[in-house]
N, C-alpha and C positions, 0 to 999 in steps of 0.2 A: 894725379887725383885718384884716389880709392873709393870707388864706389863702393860702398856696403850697402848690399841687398839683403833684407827680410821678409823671412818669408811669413807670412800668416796661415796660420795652419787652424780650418774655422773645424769643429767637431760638433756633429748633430748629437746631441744626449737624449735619451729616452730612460725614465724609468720607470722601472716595472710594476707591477700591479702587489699593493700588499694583500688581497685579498679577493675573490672571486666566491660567488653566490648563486645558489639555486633556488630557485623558487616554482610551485606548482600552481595553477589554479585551482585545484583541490587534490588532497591526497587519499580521500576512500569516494569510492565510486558504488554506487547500486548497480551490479551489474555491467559488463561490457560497458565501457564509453571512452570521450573525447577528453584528454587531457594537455592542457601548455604549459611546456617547461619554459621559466625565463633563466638568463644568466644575468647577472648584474656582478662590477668591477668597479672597484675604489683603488685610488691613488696609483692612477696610469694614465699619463700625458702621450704615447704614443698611441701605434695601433696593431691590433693582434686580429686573430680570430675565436671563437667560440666553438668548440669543440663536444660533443652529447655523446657520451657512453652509458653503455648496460653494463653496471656496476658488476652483475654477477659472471657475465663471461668476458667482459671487457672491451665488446665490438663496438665501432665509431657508427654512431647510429644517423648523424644531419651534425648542420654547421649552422653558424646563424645564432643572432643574440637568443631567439627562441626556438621552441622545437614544438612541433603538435601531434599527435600519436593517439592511434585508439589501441586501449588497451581491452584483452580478456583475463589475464593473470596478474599478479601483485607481481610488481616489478620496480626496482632500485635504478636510480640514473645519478651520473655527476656529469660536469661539466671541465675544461678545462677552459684557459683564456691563457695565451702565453703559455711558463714554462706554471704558472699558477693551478689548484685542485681544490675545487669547491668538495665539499663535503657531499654525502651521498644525501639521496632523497628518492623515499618511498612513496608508490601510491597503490592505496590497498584496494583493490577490486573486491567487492563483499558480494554474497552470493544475498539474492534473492526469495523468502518463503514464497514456497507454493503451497499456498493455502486452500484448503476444500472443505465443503462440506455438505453432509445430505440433509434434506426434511423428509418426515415421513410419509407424508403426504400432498402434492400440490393443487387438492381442492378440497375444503373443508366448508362446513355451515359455520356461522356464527355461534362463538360459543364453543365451539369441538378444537381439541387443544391439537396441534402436532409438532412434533420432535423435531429441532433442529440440532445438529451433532459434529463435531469435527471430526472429519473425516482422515483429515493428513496427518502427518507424525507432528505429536506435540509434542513441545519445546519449552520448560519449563522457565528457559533465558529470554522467550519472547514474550510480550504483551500480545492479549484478545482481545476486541475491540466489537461485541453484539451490539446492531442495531434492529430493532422487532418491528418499527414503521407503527408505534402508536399501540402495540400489544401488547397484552398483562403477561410474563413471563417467569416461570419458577426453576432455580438450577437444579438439575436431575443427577448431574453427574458432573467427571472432569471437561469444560468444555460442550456442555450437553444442558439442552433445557427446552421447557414445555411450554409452550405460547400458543396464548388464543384470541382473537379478536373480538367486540362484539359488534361491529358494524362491519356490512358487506362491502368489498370491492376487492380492488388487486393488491397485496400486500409486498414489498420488498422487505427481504432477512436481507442484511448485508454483514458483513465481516471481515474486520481489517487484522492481519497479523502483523505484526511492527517486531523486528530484530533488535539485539544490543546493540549493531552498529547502526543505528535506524533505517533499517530499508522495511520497505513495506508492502504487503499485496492484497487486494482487496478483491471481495468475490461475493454474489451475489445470487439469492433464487426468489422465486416469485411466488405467491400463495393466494390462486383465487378465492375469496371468501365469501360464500353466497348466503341469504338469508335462512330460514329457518320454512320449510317446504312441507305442505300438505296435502296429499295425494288423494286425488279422485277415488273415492271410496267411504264406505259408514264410516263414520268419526267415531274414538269415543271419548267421549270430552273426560277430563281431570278433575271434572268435580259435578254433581248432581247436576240436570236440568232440569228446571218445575217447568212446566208449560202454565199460562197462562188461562185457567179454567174461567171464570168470567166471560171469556169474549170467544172461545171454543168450544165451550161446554166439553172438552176434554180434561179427565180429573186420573192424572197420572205421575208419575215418577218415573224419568225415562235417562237409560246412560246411552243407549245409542238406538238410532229408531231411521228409516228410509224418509225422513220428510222435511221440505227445505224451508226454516225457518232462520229467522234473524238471531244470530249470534252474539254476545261479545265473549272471547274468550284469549285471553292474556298469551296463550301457546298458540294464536294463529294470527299474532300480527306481524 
């Protein structure tokens, strides 16, 4: 009797990834921030790892389907999975305006104009964005303009500079605006007083005189 043995020979197959993916949460940042890199893998039945490198000097940065990173510079990443190379991916850190500016003065009367003016270097590729808080305003110059209120209180100028890559910075001054002030001393009124002969027996024409009578005059309301 001949046994004949066979043997079964089982082979685990895996195949490999046609393609492997990077993706960002965002790729331009205002400034210093937080960014997640994913990797994503099509037509792979086994299992691998995920591999994060800096495209530009080529160091192994984390492992893991994702990767999270603060950045301060524009900086380029891929990924590997297997013997697989996702394509690079940039994320542009954009720098921030630092926006200023001065008024001429922060206490004015109603009515009395002062200069609000950009101070910081202007940038012909960004947007301005004046707010006067309710005040008549005329432009003086590049960036530059004359505002005045006619009701008293606290006034905010605000000013947004907005970038081509949209970042933005917003800044702000205050403008007390007080009424319109009459100091203890002889007036001379703006236009003729008759005093009232009739009921005084006073028969004059008088622009300023030491005596306290009843008023109405349009410059002391």
């Amino acid at each position: 009797i001949i046994l004949l043995a066979t043997a079964l020979l089982f082979i685990t197959s895996k195949t490999y990834a046609s393609s492997v993916t990077a993706t960002a949460s965002s790729t331009s940042l205002c400034g210093p921030g937080s960014v997640t890199l994913t990797g994503t893998e099509s037509g792979y039945s086994g299992g691998s790892t995920y591999t994060w490198y800096n495209a530009a000097s080529g160091q192994q940065l984390a492992t893991g389907s994702t990767y999270t990173t603060t950045l301060t510079t524009t900086t380029t990443f891929y990924v590997k999975y297997g013997s697989h190379q996702s394509g690079n991916i940039t994320v542009t850190v954009n720098s921030i305006p630092a926006t200023t500016f001065s008024i001429s003065s922060s206490t004015v009367n109603a009515g009395t104009a002062v200069t609000a003016q950009l101070t910081s270097t202007y940038n012909s590729s960004n947007t301005y964005t004046w707010n006067f808080d309710g005040g008549t305003n005329t432009s003086t110059g590049t960036q530059q303009y004359s505002v005045s209120w006619s009701t008293p209180g606290v006034k905010t100028i605000s000013l947004i500079e907005t970038s081509a890559s949209g970042c933005s910075d917003t800044t702000y001054q205050q403008v007390t605006v007080g009424g319109l002030t009459v100091t203890s001393s002889n007036y001379a009124f703006s236009q003729t007083v008759t005093l009232n002969t009739s009921a005084t027996n006073i028969s004059s024409t008088l622009y300023s005189f030491p005596a306290l009578v009843y008023i109405k005059e349009d410059a002391l309301k």
